[in-house]
Backbone and ligand atoms as CSV (ligand in chain L), in Angstrom:
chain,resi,resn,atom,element,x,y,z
A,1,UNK,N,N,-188.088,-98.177,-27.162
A,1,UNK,CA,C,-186.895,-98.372,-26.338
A,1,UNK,C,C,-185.848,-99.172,-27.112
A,2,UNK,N,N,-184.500,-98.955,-26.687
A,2,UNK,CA,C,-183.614,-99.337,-27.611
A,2,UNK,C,C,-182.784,-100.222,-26.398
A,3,UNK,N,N,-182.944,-101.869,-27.531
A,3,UNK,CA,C,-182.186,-102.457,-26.448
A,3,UNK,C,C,-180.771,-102.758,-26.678
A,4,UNK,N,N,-179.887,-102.705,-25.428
A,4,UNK,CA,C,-178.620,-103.535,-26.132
A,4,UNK,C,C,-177.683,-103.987,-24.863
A,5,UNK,N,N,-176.718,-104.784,-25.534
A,5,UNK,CA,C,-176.183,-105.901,-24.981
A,5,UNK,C,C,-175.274,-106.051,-25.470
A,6,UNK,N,N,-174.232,-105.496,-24.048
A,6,UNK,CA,C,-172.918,-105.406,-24.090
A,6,UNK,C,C,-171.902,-106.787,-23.866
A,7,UNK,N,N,-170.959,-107.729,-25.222
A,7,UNK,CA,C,-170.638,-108.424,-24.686
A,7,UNK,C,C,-168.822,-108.603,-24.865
A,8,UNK,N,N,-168.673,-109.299,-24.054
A,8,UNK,CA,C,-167.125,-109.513,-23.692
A,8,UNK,C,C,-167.091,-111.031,-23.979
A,9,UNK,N,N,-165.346,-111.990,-23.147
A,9,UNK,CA,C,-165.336,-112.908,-23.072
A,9,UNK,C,C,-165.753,-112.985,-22.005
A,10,UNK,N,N,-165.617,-112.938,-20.782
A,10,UNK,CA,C,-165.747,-112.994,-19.430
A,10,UNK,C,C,-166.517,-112.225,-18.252
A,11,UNK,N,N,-167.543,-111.149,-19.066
A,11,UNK,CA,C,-168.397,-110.200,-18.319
A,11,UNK,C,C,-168.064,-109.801,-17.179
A,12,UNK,N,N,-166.371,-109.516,-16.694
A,12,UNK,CA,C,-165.846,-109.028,-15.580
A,12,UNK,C,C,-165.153,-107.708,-15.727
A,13,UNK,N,N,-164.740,-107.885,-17.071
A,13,UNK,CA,C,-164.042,-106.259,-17.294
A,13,UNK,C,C,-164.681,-105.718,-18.692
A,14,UNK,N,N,-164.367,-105.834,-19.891
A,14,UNK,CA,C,-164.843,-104.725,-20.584
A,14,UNK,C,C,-166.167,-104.658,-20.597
A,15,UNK,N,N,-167.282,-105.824,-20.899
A,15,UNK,CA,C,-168.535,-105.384,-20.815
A,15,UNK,C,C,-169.355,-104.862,-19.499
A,16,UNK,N,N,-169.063,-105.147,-18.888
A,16,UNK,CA,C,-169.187,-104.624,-17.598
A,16,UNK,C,C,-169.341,-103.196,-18.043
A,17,UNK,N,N,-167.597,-102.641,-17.995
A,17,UNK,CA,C,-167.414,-101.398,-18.278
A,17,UNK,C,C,-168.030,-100.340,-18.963
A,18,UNK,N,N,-168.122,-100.951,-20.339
A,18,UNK,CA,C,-169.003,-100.471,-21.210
A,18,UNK,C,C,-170.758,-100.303,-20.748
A,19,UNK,N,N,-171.322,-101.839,-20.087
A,19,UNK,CA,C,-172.251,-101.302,-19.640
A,19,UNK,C,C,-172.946,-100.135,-18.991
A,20,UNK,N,N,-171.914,-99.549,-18.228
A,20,UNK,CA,C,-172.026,-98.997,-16.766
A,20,UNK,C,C,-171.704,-97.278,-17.624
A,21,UNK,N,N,-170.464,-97.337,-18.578
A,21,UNK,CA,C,-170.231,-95.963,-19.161
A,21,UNK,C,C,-171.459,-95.486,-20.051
A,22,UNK,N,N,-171.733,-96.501,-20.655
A,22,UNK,CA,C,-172.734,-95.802,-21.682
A,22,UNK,C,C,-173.928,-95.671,-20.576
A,23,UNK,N,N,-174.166,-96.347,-19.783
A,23,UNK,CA,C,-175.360,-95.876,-19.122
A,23,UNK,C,C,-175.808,-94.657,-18.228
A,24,UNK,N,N,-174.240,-94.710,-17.832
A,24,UNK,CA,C,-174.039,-92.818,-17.298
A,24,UNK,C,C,-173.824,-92.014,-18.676
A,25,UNK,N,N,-173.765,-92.223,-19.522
A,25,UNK,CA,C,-173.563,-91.577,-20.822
A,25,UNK,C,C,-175.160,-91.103,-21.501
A,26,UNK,N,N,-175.866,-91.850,-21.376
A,26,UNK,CA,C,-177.390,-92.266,-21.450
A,26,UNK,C,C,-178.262,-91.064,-20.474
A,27,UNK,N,N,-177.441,-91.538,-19.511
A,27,UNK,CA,C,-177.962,-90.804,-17.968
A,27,UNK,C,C,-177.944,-89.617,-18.308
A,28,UNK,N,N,-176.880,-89.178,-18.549
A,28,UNK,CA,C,-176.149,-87.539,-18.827
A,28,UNK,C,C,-176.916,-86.763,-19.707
A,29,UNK,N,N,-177.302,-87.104,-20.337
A,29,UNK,CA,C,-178.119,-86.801,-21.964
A,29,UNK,C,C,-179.484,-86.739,-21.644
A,30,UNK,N,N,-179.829,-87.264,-20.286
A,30,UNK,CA,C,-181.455,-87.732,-19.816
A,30,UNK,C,C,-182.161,-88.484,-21.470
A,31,UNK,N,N,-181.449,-89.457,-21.356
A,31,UNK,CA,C,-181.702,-90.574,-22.153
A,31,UNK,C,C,-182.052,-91.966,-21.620
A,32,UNK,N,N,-182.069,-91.978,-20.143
A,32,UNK,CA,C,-182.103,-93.449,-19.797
A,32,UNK,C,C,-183.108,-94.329,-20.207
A,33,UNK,N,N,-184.426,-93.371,-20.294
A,33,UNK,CA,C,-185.735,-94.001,-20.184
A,33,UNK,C,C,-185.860,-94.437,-21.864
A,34,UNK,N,N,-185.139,-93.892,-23.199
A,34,UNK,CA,C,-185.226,-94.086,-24.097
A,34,UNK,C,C,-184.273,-96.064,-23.889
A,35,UNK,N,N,-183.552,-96.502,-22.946
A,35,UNK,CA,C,-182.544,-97.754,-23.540
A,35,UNK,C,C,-182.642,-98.454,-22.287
A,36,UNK,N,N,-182.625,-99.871,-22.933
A,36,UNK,CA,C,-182.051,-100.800,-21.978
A,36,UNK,C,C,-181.097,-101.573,-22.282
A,37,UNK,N,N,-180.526,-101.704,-20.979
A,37,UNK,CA,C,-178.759,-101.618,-21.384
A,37,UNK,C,C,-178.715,-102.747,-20.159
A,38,UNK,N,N,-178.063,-103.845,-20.653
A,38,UNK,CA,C,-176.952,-105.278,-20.266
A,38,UNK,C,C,-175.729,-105.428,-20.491
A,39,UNK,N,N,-174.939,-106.387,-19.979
A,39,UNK,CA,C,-173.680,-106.720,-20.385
A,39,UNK,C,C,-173.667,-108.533,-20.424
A,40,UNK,N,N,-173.305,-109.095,-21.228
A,40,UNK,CA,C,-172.829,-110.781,-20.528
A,40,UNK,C,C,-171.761,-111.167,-21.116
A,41,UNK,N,N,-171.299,-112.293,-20.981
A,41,UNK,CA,C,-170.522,-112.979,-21.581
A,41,UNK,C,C,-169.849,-113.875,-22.525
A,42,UNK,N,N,-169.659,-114.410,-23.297
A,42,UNK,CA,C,-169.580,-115.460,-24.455
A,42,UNK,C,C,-168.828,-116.788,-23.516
A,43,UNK,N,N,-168.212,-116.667,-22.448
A,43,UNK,CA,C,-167.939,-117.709,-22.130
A,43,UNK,C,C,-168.490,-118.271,-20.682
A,44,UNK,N,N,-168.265,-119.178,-20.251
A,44,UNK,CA,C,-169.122,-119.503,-18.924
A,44,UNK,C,C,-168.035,-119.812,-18.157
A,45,UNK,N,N,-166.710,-119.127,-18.336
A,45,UNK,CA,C,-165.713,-119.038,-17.065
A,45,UNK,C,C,-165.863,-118.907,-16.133
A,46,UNK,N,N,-166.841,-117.564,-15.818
A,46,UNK,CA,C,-166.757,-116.435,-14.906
A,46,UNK,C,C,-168.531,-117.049,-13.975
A,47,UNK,N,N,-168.919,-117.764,-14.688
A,47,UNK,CA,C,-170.404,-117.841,-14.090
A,47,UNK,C,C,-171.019,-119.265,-13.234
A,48,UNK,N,N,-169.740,-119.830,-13.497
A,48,UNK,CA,C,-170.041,-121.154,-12.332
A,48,UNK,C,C,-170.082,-120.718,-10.934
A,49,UNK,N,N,-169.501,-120.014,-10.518
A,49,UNK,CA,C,-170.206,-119.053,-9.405
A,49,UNK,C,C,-169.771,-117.858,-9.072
A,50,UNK,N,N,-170.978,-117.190,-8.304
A,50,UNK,CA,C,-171.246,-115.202,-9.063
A,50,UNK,C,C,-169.650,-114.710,-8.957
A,51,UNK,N,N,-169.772,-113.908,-9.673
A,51,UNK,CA,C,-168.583,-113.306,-9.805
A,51,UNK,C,C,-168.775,-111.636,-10.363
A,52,UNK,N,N,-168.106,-110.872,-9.892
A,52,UNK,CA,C,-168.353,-109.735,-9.958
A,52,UNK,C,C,-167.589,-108.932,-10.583
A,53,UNK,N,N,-167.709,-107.527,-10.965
A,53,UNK,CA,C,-166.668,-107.141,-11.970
A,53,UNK,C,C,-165.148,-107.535,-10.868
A,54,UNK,N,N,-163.907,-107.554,-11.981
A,54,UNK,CA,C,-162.970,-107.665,-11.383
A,54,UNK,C,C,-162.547,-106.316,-11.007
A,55,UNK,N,N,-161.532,-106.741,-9.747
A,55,UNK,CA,C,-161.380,-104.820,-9.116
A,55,UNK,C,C,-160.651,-103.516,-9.567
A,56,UNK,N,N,-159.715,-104.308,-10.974
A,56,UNK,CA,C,-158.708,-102.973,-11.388
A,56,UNK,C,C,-159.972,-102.449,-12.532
A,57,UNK,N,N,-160.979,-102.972,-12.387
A,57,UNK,CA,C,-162.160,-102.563,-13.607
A,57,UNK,C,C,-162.856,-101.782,-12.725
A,58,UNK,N,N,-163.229,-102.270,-11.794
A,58,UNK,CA,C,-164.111,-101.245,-10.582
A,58,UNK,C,C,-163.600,-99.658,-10.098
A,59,UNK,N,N,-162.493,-100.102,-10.105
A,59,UNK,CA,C,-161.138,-98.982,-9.615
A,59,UNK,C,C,-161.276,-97.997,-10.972
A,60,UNK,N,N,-161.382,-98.348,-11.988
A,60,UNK,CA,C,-161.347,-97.345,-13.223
A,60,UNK,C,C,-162.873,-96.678,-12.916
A,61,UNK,N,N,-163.944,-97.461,-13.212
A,61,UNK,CA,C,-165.301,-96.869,-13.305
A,61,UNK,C,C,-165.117,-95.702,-11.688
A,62,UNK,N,N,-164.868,-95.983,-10.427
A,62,UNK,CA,C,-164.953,-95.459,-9.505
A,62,UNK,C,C,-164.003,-94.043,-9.942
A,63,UNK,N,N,-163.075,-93.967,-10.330
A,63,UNK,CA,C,-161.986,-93.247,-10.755
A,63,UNK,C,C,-162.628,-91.925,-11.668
A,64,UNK,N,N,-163.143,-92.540,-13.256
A,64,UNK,CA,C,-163.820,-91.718,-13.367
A,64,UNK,C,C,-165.707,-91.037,-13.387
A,65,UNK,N,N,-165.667,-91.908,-11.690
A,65,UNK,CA,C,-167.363,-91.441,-11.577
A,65,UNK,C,C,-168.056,-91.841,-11.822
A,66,UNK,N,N,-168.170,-92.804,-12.509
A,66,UNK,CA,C,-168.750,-93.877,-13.315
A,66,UNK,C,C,-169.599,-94.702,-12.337
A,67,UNK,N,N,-170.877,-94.335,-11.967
A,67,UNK,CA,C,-171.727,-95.764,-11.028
A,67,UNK,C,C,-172.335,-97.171,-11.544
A,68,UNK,N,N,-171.888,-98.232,-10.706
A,68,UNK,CA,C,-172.040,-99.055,-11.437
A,68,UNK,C,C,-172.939,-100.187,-10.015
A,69,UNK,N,N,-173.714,-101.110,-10.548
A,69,UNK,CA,C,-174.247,-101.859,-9.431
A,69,UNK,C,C,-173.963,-102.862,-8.979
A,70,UNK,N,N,-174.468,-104.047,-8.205
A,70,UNK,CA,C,-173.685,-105.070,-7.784
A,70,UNK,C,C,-173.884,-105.921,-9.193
A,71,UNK,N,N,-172.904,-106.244,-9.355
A,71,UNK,CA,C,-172.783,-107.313,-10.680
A,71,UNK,C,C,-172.700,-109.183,-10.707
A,72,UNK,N,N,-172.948,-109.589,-11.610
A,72,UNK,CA,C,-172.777,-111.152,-11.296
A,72,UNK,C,C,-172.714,-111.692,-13.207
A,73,UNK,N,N,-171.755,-111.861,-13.099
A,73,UNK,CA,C,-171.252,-112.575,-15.000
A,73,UNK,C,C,-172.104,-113.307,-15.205
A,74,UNK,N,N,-172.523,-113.080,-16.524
A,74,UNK,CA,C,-173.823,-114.135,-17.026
A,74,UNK,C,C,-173.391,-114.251,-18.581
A,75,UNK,N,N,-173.575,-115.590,-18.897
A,75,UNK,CA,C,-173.470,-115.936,-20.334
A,75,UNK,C,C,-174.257,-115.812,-20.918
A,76,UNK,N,N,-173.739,-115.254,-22.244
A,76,UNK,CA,C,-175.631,-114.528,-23.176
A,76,UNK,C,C,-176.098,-115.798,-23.777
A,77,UNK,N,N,-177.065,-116.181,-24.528
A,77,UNK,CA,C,-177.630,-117.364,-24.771
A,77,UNK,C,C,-178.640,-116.858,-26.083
A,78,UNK,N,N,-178.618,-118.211,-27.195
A,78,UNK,CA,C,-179.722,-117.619,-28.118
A,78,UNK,C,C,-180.469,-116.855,-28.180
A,79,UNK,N,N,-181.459,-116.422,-27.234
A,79,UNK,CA,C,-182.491,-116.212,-27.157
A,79,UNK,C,C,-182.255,-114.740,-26.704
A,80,UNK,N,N,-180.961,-114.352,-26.835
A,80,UNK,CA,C,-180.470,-113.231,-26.722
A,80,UNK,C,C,-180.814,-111.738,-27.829
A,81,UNK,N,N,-181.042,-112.654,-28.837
A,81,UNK,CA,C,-180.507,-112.381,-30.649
A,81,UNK,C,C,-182.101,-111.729,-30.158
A,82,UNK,N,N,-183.616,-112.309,-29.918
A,82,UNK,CA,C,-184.416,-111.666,-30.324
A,82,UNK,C,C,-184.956,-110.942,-29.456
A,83,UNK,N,N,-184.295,-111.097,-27.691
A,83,UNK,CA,C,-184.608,-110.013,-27.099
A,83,UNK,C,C,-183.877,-108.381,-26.966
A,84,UNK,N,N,-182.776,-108.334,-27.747
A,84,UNK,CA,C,-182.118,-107.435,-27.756
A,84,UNK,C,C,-181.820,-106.712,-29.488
A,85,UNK,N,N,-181.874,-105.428,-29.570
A,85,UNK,CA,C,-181.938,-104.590,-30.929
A,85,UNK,C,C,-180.196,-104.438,-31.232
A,86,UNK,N,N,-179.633,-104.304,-30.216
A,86,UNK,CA,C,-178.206,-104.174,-30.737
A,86,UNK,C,C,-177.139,-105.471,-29.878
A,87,UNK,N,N,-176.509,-105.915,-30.490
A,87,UNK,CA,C,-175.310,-106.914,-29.589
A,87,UNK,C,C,-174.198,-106.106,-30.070
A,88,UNK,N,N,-173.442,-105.522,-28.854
A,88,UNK,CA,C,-172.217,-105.109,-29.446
A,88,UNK,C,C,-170.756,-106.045,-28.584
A,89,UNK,N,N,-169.880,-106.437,-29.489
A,89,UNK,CA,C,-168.844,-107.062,-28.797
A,89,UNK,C,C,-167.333,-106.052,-28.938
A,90,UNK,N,N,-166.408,-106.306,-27.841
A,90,UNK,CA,C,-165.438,-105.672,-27.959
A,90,UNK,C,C,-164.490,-105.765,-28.739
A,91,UNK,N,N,-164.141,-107.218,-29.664
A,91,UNK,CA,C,-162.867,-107.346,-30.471
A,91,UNK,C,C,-163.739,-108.646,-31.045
A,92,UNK,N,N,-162.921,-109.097,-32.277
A,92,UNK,CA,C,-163.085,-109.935,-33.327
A,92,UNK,C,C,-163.083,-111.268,-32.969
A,93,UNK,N,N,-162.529,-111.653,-31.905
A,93,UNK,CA,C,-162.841,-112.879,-31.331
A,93,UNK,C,C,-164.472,-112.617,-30.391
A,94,UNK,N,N,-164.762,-111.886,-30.130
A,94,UNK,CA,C,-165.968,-111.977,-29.305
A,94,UNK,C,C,-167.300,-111.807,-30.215
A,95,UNK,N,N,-166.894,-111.800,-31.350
A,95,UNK,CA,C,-167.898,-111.377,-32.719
A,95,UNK,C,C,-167.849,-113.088,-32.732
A,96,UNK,N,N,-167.022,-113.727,-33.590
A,96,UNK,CA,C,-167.015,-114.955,-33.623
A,96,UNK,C,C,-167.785,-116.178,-32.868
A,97,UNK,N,N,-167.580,-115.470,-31.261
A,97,UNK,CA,C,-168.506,-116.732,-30.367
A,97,UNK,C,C,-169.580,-115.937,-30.325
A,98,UNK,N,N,-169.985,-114.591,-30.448
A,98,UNK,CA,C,-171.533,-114.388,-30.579
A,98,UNK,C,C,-172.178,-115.248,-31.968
A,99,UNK,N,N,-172.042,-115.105,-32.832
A,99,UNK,CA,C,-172.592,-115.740,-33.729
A,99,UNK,C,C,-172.395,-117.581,-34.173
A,100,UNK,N,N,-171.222,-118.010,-33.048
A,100,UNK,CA,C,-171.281,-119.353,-32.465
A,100,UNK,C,C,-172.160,-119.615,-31.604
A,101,UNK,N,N,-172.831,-118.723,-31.006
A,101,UNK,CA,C,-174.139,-118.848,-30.057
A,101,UNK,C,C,-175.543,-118.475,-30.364
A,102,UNK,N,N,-175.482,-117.759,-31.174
A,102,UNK,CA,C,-176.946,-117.068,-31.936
A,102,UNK,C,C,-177.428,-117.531,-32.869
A,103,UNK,N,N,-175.908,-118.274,-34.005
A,103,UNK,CA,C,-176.432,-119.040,-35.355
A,103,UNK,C,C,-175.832,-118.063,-36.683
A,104,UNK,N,N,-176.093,-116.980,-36.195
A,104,UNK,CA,C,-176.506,-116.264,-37.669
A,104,UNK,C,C,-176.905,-114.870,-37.343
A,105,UNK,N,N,-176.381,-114.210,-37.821
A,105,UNK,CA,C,-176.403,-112.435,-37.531
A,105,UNK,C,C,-178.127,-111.822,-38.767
A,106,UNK,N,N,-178.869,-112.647,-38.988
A,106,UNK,CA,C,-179.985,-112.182,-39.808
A,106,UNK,C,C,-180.713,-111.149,-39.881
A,107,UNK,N,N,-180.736,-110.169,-38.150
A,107,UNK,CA,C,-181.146,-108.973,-38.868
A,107,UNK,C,C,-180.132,-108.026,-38.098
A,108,UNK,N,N,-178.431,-108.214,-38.520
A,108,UNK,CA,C,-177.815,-107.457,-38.803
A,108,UNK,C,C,-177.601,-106.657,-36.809
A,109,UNK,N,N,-177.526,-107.496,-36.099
A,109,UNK,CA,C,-177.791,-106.777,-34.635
A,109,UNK,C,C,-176.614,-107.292,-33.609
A,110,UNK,N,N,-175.616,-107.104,-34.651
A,110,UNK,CA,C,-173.986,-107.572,-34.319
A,110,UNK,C,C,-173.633,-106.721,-34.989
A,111,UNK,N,N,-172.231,-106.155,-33.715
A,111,UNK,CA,C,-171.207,-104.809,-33.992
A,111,UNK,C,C,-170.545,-104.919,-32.970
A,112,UNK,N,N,-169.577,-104.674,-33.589
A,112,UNK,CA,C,-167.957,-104.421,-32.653
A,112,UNK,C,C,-167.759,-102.896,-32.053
A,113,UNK,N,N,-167.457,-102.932,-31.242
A,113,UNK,CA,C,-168.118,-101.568,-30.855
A,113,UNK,C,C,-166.859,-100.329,-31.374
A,114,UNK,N,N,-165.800,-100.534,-31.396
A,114,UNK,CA,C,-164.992,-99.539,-32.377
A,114,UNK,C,C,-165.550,-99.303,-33.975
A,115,UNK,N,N,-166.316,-100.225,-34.346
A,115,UNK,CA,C,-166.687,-100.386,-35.615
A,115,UNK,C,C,-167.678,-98.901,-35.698
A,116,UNK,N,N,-168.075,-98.396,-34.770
A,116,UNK,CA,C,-168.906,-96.870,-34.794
A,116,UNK,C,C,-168.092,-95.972,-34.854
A,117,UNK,N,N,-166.240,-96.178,-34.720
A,117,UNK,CA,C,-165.441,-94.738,-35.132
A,117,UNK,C,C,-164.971,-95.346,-36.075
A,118,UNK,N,N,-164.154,-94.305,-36.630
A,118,UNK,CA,C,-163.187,-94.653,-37.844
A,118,UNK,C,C,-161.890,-95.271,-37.081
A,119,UNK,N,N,-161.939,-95.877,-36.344
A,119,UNK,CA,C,-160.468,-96.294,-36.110
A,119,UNK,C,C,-161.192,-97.820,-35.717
A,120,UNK,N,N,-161.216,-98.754,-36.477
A,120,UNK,CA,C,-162.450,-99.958,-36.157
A,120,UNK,C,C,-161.466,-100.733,-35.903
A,121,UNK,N,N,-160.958,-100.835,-34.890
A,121,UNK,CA,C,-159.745,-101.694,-33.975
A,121,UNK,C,C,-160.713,-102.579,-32.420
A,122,UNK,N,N,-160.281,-103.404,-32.295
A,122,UNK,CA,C,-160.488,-104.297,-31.289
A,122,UNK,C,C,-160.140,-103.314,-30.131
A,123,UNK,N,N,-161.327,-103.384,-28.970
A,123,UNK,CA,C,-161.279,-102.551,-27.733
A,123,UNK,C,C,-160.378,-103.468,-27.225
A,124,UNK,N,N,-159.169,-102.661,-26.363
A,124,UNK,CA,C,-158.045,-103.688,-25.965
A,124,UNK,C,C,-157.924,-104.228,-24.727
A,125,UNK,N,N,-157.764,-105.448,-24.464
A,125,UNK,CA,C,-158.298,-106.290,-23.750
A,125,UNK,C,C,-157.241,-106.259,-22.509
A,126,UNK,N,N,-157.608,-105.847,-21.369
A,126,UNK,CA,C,-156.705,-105.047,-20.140
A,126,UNK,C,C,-156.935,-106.202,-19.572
A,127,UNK,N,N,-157.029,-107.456,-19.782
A,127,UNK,CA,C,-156.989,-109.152,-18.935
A,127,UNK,C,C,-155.824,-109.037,-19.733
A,128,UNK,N,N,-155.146,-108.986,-20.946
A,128,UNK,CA,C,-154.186,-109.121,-21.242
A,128,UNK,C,C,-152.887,-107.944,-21.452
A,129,UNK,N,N,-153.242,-106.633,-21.346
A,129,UNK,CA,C,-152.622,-105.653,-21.565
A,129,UNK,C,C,-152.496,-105.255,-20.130
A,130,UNK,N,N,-153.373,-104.742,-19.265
A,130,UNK,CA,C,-153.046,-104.603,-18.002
A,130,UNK,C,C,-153.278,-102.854,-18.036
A,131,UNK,N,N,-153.655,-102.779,-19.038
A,131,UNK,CA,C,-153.705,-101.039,-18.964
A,131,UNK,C,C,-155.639,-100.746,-19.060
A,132,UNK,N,N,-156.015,-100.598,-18.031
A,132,UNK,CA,C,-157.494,-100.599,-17.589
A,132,UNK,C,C,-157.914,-99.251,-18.171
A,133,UNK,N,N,-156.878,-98.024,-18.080
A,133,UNK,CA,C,-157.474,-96.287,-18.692
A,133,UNK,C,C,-157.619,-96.421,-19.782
A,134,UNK,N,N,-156.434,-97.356,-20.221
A,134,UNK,CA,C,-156.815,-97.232,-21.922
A,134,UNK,C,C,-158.183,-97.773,-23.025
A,135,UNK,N,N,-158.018,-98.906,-22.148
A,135,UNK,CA,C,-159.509,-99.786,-22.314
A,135,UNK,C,C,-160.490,-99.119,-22.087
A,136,UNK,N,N,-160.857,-97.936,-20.589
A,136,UNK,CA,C,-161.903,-97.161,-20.160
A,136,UNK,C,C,-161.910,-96.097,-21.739
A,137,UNK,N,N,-160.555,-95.582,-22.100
A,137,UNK,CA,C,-160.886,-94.391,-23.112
A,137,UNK,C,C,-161.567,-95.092,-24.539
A,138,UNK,N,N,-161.454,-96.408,-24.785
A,138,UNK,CA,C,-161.656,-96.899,-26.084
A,138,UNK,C,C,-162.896,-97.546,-25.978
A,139,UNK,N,N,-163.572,-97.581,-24.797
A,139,UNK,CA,C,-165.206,-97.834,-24.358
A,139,UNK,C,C,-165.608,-96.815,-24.489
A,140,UNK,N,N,-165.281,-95.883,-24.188
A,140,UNK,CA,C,-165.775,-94.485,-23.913
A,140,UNK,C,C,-166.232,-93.979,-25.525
A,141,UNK,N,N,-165.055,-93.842,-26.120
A,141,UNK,CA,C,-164.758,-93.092,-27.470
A,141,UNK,C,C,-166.024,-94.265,-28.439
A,142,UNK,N,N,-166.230,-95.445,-28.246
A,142,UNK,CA,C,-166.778,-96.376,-28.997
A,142,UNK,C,C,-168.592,-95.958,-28.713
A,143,UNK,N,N,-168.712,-95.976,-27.212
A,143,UNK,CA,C,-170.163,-95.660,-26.927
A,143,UNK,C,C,-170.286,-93.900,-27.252
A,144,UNK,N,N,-169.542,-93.225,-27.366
A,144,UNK,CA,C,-169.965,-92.107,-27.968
A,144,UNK,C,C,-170.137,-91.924,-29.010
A,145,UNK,N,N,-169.913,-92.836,-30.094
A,145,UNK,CA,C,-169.745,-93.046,-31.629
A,145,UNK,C,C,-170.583,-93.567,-31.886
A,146,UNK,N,N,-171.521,-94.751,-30.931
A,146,UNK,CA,C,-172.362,-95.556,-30.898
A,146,UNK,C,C,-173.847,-94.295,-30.617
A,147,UNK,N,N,-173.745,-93.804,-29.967
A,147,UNK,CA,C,-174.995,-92.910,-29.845
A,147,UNK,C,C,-174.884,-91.830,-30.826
A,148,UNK,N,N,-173.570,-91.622,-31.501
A,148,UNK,CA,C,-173.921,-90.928,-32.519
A,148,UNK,C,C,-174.243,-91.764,-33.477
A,149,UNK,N,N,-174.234,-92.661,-34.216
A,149,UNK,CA,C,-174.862,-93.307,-34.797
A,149,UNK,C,C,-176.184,-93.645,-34.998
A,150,UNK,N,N,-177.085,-93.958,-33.721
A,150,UNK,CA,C,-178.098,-93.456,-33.491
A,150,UNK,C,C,-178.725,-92.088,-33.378
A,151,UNK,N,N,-177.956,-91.515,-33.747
A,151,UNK,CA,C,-178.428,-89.725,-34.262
A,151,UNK,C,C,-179.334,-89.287,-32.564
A,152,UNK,N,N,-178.369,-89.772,-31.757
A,152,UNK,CA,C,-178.658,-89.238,-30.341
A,152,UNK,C,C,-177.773,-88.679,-29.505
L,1,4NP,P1,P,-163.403,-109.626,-20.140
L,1,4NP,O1,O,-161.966,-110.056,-19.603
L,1,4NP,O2,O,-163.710,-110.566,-21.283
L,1,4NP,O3,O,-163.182,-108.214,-20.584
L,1,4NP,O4,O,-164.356,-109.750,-18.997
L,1,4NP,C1,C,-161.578,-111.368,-19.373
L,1,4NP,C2,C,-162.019,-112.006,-18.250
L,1,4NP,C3,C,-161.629,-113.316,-18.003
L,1,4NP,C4,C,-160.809,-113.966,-18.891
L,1,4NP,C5,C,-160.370,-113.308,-20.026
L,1,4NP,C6,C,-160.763,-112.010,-20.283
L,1,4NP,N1,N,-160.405,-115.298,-18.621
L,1,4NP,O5,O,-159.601,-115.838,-19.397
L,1,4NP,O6,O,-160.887,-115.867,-17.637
């Protein structure tokens, strides 16, 4: 089984997102039973109490079909690094506090998740852009690049 762990700053919008796409992506392929699939956070904004995806993020996944479950933001933590085979983060600042939290990338299980197409750009961050489709297409395009990578 292939594990991985989707992370953001704030586990309310892109990892979330990403969680939930690749897992209907997974689904689709009748791949589920091959992965286990998380999302958390690098920061502990969102987790002093539960908090759930935010709603223009919900509104996209619902939009395109996308099922997703009740959610609650959780900050990833050391001990992250050896229960999980892949950490993927959305942009270059979220690479940075993963490995401010893990120590040390040693067997190589940190990736940016555009870093699986040729266009290895920071997934764009719709807390600050405000454009939620675009963010959904550049999760999308990243976890499909990502399972091709895995020659699945
Ligand atoms: P996310 O989005 O990292 O994609 O979940 C954000 C959520 C919260 C904040 C920033 C980005 N914040 O500053 O609280």
């Amino acid at each position: 089984m292939i594990k991985v762990l989707f992370v953001c700053l704030g586990n309310i919008c892109r990892s979330p997102m990403a969680e939930y796409i690749f897992k209907d992506m997974v689904d689709k392929k009748g791949l589920s039973k091959e992965f286990y699939i998380e999302s958390k956070a690098t920061s502990s904004e969102n987790t002093y109490t539960p908090t759930d995806i935010y709603p223009p993020a919900k509104d996209i996944l619902i939009k395109n079909n996308i099922h997703f479950d009740k959610h609650v933001a959780r900050k990833m933590n050391k001990d992250d690094y050896e229960k999980f085979d892949y950490i993927i983060g959305m942009d270059d600042s979220n690479i940075k506090n993963i490995i401010r939290i893990v120590g040390n990338d040693y067997n190589n299980k940190i990736y940016k998740l555009l870093d699986f197409t040729n266009d290895k750009r920071d997934v764009l961050d719709p807390w600050y852009y405000g454009n939620f489709d675009k963010t959904f297409e550049d999760i999308k395009i990243g976890c499909e690049a990502f399972l091709k990578y895995l020659n699945m």
